[in-house]
N, C-alpha and C positions, 0 to 999 in steps of 0.2 A: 556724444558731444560732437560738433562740428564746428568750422573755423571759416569765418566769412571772407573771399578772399581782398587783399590789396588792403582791409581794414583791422584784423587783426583780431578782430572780437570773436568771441566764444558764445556762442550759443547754444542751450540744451536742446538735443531733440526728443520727442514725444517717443514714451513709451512703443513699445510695440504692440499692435492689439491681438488681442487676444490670451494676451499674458496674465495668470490672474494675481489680484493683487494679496496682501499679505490678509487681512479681511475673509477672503474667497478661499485660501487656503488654511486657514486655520476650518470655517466652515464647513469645507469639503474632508478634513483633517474628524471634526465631529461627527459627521454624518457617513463617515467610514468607520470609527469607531461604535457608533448608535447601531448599524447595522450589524457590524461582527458581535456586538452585545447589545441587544434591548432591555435586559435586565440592568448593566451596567446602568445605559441611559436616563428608566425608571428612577432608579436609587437617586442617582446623584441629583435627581430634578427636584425626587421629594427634599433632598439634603438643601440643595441651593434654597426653596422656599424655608426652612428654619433658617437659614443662614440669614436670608435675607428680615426678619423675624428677629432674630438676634441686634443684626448692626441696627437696622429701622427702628427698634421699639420705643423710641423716644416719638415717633412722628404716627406709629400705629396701636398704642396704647390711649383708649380715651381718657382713662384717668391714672392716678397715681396706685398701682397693685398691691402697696401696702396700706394704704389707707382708708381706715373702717367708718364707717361711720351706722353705729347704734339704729338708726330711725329704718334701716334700708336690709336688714338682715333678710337674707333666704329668698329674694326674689325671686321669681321665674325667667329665664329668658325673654327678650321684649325689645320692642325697638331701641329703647333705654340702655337696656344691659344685656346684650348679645345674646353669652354666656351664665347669663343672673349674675348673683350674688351668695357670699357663703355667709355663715353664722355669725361672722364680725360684720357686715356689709361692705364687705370688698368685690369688686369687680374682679369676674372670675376672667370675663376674657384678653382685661390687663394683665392679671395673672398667668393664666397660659401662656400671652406672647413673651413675657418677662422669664419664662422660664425656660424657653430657648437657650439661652445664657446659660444656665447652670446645664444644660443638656450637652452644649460642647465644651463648657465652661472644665465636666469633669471626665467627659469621654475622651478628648484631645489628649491633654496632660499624663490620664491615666495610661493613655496606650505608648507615649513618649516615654513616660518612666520603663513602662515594658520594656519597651525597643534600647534602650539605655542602661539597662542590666541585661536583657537575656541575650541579648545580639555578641554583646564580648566576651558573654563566656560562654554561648555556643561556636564563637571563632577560635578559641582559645583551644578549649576541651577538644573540640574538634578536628583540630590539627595537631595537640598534641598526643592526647589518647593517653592510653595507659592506667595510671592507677588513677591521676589527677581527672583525666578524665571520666572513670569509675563513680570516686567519690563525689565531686559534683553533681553529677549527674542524680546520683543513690540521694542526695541530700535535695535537688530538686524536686525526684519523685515523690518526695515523703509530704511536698506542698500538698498534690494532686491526691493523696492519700484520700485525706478529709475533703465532704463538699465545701465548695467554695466559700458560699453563702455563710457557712459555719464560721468560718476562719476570719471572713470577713465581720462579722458579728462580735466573735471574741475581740480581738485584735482594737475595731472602733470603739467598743465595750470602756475597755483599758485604756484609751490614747484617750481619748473623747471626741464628741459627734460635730468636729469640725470637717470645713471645706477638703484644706491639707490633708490632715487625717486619712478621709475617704479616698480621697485623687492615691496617695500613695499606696496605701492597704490595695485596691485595684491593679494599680501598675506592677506589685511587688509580686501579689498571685498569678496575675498573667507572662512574669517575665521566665518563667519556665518553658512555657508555648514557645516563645519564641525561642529560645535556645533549644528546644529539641529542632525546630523548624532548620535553623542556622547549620546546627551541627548536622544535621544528617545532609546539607547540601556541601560542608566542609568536608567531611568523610568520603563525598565521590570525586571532591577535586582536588584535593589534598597531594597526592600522587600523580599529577597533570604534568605535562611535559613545561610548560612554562610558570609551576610553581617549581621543579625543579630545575630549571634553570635560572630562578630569582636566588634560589637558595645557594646553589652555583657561582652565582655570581656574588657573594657575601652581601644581598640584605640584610639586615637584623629583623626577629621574628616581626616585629611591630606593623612594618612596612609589607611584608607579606600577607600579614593578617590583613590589612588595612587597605593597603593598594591595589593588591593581588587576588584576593578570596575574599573580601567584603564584596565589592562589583559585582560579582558572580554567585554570590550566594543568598545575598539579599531578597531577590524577588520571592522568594515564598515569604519569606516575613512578612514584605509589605503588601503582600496578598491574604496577610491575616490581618490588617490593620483595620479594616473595615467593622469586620466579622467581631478582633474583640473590641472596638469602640463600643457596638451595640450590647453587648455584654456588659461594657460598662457603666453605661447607661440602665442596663437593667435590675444591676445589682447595688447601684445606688439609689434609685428608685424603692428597691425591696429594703434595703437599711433606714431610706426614708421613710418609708409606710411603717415599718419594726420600730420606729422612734428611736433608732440609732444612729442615723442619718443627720441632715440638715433637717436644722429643726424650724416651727413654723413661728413666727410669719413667714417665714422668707419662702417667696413664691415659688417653690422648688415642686415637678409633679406627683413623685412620690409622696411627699409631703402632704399635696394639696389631696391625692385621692383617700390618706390615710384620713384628712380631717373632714374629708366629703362621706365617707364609707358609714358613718353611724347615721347619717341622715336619707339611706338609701332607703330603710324601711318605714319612713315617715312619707316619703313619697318625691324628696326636693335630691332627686337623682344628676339635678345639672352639676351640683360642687365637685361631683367626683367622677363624671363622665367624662367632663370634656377634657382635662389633662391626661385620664386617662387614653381618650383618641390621640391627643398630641403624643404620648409616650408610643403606643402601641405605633404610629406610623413612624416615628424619628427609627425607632426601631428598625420597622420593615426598610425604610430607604438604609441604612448603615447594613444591613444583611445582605441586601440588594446590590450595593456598591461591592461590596463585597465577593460576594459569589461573581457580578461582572470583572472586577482583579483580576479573579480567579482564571476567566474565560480568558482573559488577555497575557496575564503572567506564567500559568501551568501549562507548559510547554506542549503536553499533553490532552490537555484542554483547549488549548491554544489551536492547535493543530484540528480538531478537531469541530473548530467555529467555522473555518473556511472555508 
């Protein structure tokens, strides 16, 4: 700012040059990141194009993905229909984009619910130890016992092959991961000169847990978030295809390969390939994202990108 004299006005002056603007460093902010992780990079690009797939599908869908029409069954791929058509005459490649949706529609949620049970009782267990912490624990291992896939099968089986259902069943198996994740970075801080001097100073556990050794112990968690989103994704895919799943019409891609899959040996290979590409890459980018976390959060890892 500067002040014109004898008139009293204010006037702004011009930036400095060479100063960059906020634009320029978030850029330069990506392209420091992109480099200490290219894997990161990958991931998240493939993820932004489903992202983008998701919010857009009203404007990159050419027609409506549930709706068959009889005259049109089993087409081949074609300037007409991308991705053909399946056995009800549904556009397959409205379907694929429509199923972006249910891809983070149940990976999100499911890794939330995770983080929302295993995170408080690996802070908990954690810090307290003991028997409490024992038993917990002994009752979490007994998830991991059985494969997953199993549990999850039962469980939908019994509840039924709703959205909710699934998103939960998912989140409830994985929230062990993260509580061991939690807890074993609680167990090295726990004894830290500035958790005992919170304690010192009468916090109550809550505020310790929370203020004090959440901050600090989180980043391995949310360097699994990636890792089991993709997981999530795959094993409701696999309950989809088992018909325990979401069921069809609804353009879900497990769904859509389980009802492509009997028409592979008649030769019309398009119904069940191409959601299956869409799975297989949402996949690879969530793993991808993933492991770059990893490069940037594991201190160790970390260390070892520079």
């Amino acid at each position: 700012m500067s002040t014109q004299a004898g008139t009293g006005a204010i006037t702004a002056t011009a930036p400095l040059r060479g100063t960059p603007g906020l634009g320029a460093r978030i850029l330069r902010r990506i392209r420091g990141i992109a480099r200490r992780s290219p894997t990161l990079a990958v991931g998240a690009a493939i993820l932004l194009a489903f992202a983008a797939m998701a919010l857009f599908h009203p404007w990159l869908m050419p027609r409506d993905p549930i709706a068959a029409n009889p005259t049109l069954t089993l087409q081949p791929p074609s300037v007409e229909f991308w991705f053909g058509t399946d056995q009800n005459g549904m556009d397959v490649f409205s379907r694929v984009i429509y199923g972006a949706i249910y891809g983070f529609g149940i990976a999100i949620p499911a890794v939330m619910v995770g983080l929302s049970v295993g995170v408080p009782v690996g802070l908990y267990t954690g810090y307290r130890g003991g028997m409490i912490d024992e038993v917990v624990m002994r009752v979490f291992d007994s998830f991991r016992v059985f494969p997953s896939i199993i549990l999850a099968l039962a469980v939908v089986s019994a509840a039924g092959p709703s959205l909710l259902n699934v998103v939960m069943v998912i989140g409830l198996l994985d929230s062990p991961i993260f509580a061991r994740v939690v807890r074993a970075e609680v167990l090295a801080l726990r004894n830290g000169t500035y958790v005992e001097a919170a304690v010192a100073a009468g916090n109550p556990t809550r505020r310790i847990l929370f203020v004090h050794l959440l901050p600090n112990a989180i980043q391995g968690a949310m360097a699994q978030t990636a890792v089991r989103a993709a997981w999530a994704v795959r094993i409701s895919a696999t309950l989809a295809f088992l018909g325990i799943g979401i069921q069809p019409p609804t353009p879900e891609w497990g769904a859509m390969i389980r009802q492509g899959a009997e028409f592979m040996v008649s030769g019309e290979w398009w119904v069940a390939v191409f959601p299956g590409i869409a799975l297989i890459l949402m996949t690879l980018g969530l793993n991808m994202l993933g492991d770059g976390l990893q490069d940037l959060l594991d201190p160790r890892r970390k260390a070892a990108t520079r």
